[in-house]
N, C-alpha and C positions, 0 to 999 in steps of 0.2 A: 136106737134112741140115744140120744147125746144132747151136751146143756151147750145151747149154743151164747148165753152168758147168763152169768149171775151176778148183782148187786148189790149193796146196802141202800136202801132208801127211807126216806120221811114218809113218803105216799106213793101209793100203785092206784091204778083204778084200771078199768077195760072199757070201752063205750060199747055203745049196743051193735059198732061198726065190728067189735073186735079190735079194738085200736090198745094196745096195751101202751100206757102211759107210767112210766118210772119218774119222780118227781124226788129232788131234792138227793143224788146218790152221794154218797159221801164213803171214807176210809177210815177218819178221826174222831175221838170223840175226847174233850177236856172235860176234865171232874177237877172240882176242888179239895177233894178230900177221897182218901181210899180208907174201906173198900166202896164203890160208887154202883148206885141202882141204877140202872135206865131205863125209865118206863115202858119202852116197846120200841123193837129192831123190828123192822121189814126186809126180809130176805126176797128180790125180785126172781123168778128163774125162766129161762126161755126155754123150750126144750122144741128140739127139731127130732123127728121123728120118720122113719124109712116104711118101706111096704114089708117091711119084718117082723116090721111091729105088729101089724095090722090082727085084730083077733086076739093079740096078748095083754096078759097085765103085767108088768115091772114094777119093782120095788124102791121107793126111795127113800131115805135117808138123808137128816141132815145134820151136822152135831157142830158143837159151838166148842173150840178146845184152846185151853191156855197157852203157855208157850212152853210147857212141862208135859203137852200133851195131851192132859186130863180134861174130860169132857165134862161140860157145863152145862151145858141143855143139847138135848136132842128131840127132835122132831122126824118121824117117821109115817106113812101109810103107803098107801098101791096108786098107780095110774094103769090106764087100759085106755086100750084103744077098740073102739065096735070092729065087728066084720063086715059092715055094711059100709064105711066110706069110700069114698069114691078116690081120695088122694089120702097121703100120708097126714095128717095134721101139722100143724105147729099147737104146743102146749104153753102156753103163761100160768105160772104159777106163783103162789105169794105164800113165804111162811111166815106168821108169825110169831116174836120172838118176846113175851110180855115179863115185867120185872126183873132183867137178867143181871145180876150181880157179877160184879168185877172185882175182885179181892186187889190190886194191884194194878198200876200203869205196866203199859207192856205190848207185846203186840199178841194179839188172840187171831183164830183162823174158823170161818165156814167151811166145812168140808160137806160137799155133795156128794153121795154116790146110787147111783141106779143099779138094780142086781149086784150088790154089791164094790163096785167097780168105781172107786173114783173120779169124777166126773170134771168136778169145778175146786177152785181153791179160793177164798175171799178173803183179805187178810182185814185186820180191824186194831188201830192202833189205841189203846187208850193214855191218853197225857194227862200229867199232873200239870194243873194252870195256875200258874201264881194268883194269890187273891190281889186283888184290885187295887190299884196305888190311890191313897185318900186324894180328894180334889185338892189342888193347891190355892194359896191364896196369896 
């Protein structure tokens, strides 16, 4: 099992084809002011999956860390896969990431890992935006 990408995006959805749709992916995020909330991150994940998997559950892991390293949010549970399919799947995942405070502009990192093991790395810059120049006249 391995991530075969991860993203930041505005919106995910799947259709009823299985069609995983990643909408709006982005790196940057400007705040006018620190420290800055952000209502909700969508973490997108693909996960390509082998006949070794098949029969097992894996553990996943995801954690939200400063540029000091220290974790912010994490998000954690299992995936599995049944003994009955017929091929390896493909997995879409979507974590969500609600209210997540940024103390500071800087660059922050998603760290995926499955058993352990490091998977994906997302990095997430947050900028300070100048306020808005008054209209002129």
């Amino acid at each position: 099992m391995n991530v075969n990408f991860a993203l930041l995006a505005d919106y995910t959805t799947t259709s009823k084809e299985d069609k995983f749709s990643v909408i709006g992916i982005y790196d940057r995020i400007g705040a006018r002011v620190f420290p800055a909330r952000h209502p909700q991150l969508q973490l997108a994940i693909r996960i390509l999956t082998t006949r070794a998997d098949i029969g097992h559950q894996r553990q996943i892991m995801v954690d939200l860390v400063d540029g000091e390293g220290k974790t912010l949010q994490k998000a954690e549970g299992a995936i599995g896969i049944p003994k009955d399919v017929e091929r390896p799947p493909t997995m879409n995942l979507v974590m969500v990431f609600e209210n997540t405070v940024f103390n500071e502009a800087g660059i922050y990192q998603f760290n995926v890992f499955i058993d352990g093991r490091l998977e994906a790395e997302v990095p997430l810059t947050l900028e300070l935006m100048p306020d808005p120049a008054p209209p002129s006249m």
